[in-house]
C-alpha positions in Angstrom: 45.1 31.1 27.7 44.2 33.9 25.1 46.8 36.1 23.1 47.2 38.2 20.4 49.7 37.2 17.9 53.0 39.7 18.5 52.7 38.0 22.7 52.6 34.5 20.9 55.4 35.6 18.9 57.5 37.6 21.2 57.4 34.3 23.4 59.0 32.1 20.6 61.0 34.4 19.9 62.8 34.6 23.2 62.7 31.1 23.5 64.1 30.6 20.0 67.0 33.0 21.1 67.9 31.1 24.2 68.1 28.2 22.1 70.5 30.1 19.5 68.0 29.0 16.7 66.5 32.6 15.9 66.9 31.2 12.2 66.0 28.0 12.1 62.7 29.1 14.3 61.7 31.7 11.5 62.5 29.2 8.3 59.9 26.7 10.0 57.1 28.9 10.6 57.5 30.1 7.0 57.7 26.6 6.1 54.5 25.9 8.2 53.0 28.4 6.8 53.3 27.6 2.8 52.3 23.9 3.6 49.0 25.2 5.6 48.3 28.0 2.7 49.0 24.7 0.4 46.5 22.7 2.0 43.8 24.5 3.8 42.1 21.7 4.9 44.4 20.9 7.6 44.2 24.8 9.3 40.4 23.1 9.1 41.6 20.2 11.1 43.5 21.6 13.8 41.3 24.1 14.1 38.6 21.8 14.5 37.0 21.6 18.0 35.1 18.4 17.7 38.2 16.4 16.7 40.1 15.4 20.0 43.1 17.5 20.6 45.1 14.6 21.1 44.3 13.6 17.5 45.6 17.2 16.2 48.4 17.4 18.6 50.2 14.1 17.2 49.2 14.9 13.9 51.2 17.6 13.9 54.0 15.6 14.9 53.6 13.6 12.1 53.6 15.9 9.4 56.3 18.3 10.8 58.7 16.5 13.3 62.2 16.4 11.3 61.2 18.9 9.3 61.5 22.0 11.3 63.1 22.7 14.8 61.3 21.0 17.2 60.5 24.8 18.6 58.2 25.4 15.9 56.4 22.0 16.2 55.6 22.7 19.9 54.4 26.0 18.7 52.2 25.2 16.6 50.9 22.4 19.2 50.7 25.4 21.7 48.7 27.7 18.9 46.5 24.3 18.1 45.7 23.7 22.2 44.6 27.2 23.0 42.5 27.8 19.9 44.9 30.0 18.0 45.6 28.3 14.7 43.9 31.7 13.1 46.5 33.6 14.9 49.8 32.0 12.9 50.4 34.1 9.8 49.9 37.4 12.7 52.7 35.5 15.1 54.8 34.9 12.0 54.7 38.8 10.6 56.0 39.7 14.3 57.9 37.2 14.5 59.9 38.6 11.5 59.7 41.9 13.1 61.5 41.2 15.7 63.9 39.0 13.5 64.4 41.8 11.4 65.0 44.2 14.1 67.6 42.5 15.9 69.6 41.9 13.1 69.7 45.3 12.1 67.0 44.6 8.7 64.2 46.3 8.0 61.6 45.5 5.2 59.5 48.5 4.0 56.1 47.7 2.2 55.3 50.8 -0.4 52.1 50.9 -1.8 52.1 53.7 -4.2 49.6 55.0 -7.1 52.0 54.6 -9.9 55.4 53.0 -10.4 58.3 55.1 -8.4 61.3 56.0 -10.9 64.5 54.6 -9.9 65.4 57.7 -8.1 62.2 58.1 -5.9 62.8 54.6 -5.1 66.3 55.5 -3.8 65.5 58.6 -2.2 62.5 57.1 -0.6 65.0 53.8 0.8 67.6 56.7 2.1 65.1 58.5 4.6 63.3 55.2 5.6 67.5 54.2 6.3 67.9 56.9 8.0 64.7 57.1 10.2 65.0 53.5 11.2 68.7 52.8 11.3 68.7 50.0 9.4 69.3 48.2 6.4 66.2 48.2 4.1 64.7 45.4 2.0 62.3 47.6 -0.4 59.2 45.8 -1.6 56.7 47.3 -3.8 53.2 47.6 -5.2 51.1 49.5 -7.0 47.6 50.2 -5.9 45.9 52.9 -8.7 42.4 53.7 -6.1 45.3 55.9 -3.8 44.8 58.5 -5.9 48.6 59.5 -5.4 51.5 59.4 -2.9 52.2 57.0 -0.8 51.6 54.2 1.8 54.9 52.1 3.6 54.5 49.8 6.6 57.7 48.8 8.4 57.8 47.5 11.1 55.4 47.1 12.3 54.4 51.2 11.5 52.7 52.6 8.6 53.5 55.8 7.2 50.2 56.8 4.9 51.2 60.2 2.9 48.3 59.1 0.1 46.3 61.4 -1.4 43.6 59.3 -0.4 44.3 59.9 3.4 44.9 63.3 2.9 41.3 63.6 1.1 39.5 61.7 4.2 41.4 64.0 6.7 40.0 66.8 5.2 36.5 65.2 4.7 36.4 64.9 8.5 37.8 68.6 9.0 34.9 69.7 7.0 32.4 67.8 9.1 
């Protein structure tokens, strides 16, 4: 079975939902994810082909039954089985997505040239509010190569008003 990661994760999610454990099921994977990022070695091991799947399947038990919903430990068995360890940090950014939207929440990502003043930042957070609907967690970084303007992903969409994009789309207008 092949997917990409927003099928994996549209898939836990409904199941988490049925369960009531929406929550609990997003806390894990995070969880998951800081103790993989922590210890790369083991993404190695269950990732590992020539190490039977049994093996990989209990060890997973081992290290995470008890410490997250059981949900999330059959996930990550299901991700292990089909080859799609590589596809976890992917499942968990939808995952979130979808977290977010149901509950209203949105978190914008602006990448901008130089630091926003207090008020861009505000007037920036009221139209993404207002084109979304939602309440907005604001997140931001400063990446000096756009030239100017603006780049926010939310989700799951990114809005690129840079300079930067603005000088390509005119490149390719030109040739």
């Amino acid at each position: 079975m092949s997917g990409s990661g927003k099928e994996y994760a549209i898939a836990l999610y409904e199941l988490a939902r049925e369960g009531n454990v929406v929550s609990e099921v997003g806390d894990g994977l995070h969880f998951i994810s800081k103790t993989i990022d922590i210890t790369p070695e083991y993404r190695t091991f269950l990732e590992a082909p020539g190490i039977p799947l049994e093996d990989r399947l209990n060890s997973i038990d081992e290290a995470f039954k008890g410490e997250v919903a059981d949900l999330v430990v059959s996930f990550l068995g299901v991700l292990t089985s089909h080859g799609a360890v590589d596809r976890l940090e992917d499942c968990i950014k939808e995952y979130d997505i979808l977290f977010n939207l149901a509950a209203k929440r949105s978190v914008a990502y602006v990448t901008s040239a130089v630091e926003l003043t207090d008020k861009e930042k505000a007037k920036l957070k009221d139209k993404l509010i207002k084109i979304s609907g939602n309440e907005i967690e604001m997140r931001y970084r400063v990446d000096p190569q756009l030239l100017g303007g603006v780049i926010v992903d939310m989700d799951g969409t990114s809005f690129d008003g840079s300079i930067r994009r603005r000088l390509k789309n005119m490149k390719e207008v030109m040739s």
